[in-house]
C-alpha positions as CSV (number, residue, x, y, z in Angstrom):
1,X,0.0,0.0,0.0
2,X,1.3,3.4,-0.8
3,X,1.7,5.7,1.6
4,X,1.2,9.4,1.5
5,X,1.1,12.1,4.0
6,X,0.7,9.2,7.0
7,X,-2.1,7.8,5.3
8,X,-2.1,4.6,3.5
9,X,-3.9,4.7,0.2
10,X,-5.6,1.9,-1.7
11,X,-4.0,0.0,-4.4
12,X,-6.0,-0.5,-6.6
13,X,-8.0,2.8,-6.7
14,X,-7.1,5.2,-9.6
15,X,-5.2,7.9,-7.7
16,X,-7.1,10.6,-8.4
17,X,-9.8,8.8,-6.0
18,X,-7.5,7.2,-3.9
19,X,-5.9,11.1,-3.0
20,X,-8.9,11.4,-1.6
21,X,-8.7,9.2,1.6
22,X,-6.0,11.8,2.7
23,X,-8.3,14.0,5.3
24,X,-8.6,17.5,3.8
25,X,-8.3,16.9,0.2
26,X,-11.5,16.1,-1.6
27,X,-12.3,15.5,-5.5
28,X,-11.3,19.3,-6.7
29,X,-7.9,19.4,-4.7
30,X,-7.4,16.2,-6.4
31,X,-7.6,17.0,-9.9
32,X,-5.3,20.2,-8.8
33,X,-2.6,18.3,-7.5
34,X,-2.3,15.6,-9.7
35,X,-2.5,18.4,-12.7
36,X,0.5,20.5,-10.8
37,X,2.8,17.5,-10.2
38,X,2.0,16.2,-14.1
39,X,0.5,12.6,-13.3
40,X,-2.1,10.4,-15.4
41,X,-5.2,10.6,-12.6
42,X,-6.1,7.5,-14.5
43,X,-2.9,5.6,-13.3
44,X,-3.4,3.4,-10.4
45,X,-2.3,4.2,-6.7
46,X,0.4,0.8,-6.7
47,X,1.6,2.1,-10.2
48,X,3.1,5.3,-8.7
49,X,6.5,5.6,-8.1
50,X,8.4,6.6,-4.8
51,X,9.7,9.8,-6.9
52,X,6.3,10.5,-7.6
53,X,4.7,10.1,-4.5
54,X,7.2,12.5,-2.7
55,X,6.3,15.3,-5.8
56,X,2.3,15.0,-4.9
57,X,3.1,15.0,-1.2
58,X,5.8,18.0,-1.8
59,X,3.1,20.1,-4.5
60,X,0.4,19.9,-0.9
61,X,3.1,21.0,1.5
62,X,3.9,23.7,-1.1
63,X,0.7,24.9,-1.8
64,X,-0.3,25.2,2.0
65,X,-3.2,22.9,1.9
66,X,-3.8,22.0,5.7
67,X,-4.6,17.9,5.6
68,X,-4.9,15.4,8.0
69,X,-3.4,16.4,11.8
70,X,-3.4,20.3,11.3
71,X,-7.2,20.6,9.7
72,X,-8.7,18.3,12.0
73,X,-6.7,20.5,14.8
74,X,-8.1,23.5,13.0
75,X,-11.3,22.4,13.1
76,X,-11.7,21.1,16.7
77,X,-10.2,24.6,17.9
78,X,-13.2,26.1,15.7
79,X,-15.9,23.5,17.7
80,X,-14.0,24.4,21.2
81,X,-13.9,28.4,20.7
82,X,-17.4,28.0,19.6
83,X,-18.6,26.4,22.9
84,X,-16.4,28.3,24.8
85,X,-18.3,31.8,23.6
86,X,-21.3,29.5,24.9
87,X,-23.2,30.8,21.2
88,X,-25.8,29.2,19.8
89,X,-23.9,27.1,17.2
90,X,-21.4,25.9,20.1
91,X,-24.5,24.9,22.3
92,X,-25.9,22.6,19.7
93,X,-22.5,20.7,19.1
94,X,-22.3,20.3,22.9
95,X,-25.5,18.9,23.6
96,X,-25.5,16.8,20.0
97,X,-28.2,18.7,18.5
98,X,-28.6,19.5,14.6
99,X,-26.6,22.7,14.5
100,X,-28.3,24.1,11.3
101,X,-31.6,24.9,12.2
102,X,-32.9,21.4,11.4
103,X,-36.3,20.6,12.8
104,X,-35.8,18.2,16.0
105,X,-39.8,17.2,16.9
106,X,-39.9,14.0,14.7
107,X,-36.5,14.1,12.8
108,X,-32.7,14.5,13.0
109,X,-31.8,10.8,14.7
110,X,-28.7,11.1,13.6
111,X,-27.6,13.3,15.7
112,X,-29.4,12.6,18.6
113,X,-29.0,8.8,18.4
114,X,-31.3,6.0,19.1
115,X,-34.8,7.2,20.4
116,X,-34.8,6.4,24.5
117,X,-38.1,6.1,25.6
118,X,-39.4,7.3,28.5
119,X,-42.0,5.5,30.4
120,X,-44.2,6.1,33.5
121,X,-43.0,4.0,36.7
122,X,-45.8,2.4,38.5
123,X,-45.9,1.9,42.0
124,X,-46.7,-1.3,44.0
């Protein structure tokens, strides 16, 4: 498995998918990259040399794209400062609430998990 940036990639994926199991880079930055540091996006991950590896890792560092450690850094310190300001947004992420003004009456389980249901307890 090639490895890029910490992450291993798949083998078999053409790389311009397989760049984009490296967090932070997504089907645009891609296409950028791989058009920068002159690769086939149709070649496949296992095909790439060491050479080339090092030029796509060397053409993100370059560019200042923030991937894997540092954006997911970034973006807890967004989600933290957010809850530490006690707003609104930061409230919702705290209690696991849709954050986007989704309705919450008969919808959004995904974000507040499993329904628990609350019964009455009887006494003896």
């Amino acid at each position: 498995m090639p490895r890029l940036l910490g992450v291993d990639i798949p083998n078999n994926k053409k790389i311009e998918y397989a760049l984009r199991y490296v967090y932070g880079v997504g089907p645009t930055r891609a296409k950028l990259v791989l058009e920068a540091a002159g690769i086939d996006p149709n070649v496949r991950a296992h095909e790439l040399s060491e050479e080339e590896l090092s030029r796509i890792a060397s053409i993100i560092a370059d560019k200042g794209l923030k991937v894997e450690g540092d954006l997911r850094r970034e973006v807890t310190g967004n989600l933290k400062r957010l809850q530490a300001i006690k707003c609104y947004r930061g409230l919702r992420h705290f209690r696991g609430l849709p954050v986007r003004g989704q309705k919450t009456q008969s919808n959004a389980r995904t974000r507040k998990g499993a329904r628990k249901t609350v019964g009455a307890v009887r006494s003896k």
